[in-house]
N, C-alpha and C positions, 0 to 999 in steps of 0.2 A: 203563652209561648215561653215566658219567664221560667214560671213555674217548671215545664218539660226540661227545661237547658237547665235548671238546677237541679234536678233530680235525678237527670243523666250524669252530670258530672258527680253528681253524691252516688250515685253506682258505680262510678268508673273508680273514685277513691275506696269505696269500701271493700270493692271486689277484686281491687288489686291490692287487698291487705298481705299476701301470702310475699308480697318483695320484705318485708318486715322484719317477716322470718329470718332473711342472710343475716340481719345484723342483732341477733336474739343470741345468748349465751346459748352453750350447746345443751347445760342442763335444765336449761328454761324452755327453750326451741319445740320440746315434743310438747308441752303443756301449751303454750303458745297457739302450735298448729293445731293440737285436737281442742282444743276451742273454738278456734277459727273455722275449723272445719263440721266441726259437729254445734255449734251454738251461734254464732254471730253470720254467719252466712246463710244456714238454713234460716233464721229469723228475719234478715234482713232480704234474703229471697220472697219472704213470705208477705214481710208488709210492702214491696215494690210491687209484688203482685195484686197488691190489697190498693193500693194509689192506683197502680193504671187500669184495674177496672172498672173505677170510676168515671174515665173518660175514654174508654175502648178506638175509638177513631182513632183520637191522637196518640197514643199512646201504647198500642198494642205493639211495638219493638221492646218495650221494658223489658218484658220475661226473657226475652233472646239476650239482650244485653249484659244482665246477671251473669247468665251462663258462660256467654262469650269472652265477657270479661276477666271472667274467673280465671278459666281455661287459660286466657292466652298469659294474665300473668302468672300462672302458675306455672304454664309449661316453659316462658322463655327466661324467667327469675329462678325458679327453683329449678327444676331436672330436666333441662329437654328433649321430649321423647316421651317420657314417662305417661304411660296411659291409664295408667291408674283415675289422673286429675280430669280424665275424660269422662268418666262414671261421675264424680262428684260433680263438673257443670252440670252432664246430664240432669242429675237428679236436682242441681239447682235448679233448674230450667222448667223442668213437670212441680215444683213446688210452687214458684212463681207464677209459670202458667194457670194453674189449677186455681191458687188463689185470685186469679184477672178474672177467671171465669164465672167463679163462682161469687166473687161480690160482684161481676157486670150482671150477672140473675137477680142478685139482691138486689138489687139498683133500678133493675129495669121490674121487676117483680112491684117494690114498695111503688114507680111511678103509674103505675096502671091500673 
């Protein structure tokens, strides 16, 4: 249970990276977010979803949480309204997902 309550709150910090941004120089700020956006979030999507396959019972909120999190700091810190940031949780959300699933196979594949 430890474990769950730390790794929620390490998504709730990583995926509200995008509040960052307001205080990023404005020549910095686009390097900044296309980082964020295209490398530290899809990666970090990917191994949440890589942890909570592991334990599927407990833990299958993970991949919604990525996403959720993303979104809602994106849309109420940066522009809100802006649907663009809608597409990006999406697609956090199928990457996480995808990874719970596919190593809960591997998981349950290697114990059988």
């Amino acid at each position: 249970m430890k474990n769950q309550v730390s790794m929620t709150l390490l998504t709730s910090a990583v995926m509200l990276l995008p509040a960052l941004l307001r205080f990023a120089p404005p020549e910095s700020g686009f390097i900044l977010s296309a980082g964020l956006l295209l490398v530290v979030n899809p990666v970090y999507a990917l191994i949440a979803g890589i942890w909570s396959g592991s334990d599927l019972r407990a833990r299958w909120p993970q991949p919604l949480l990525v996403g959720g999190l993303y979104f809602l700091g994106a849309w109420l810190l940066l522009d809100f309204g802006e649907l663009a940031f809608l597409i990006y949780a999406a697609a956090y959300t199928v990457i996480s997902a995808a990874a719970t699933l596919v190593s809960h196979f591997i998981r349950r594949k290697r114990h059988v």
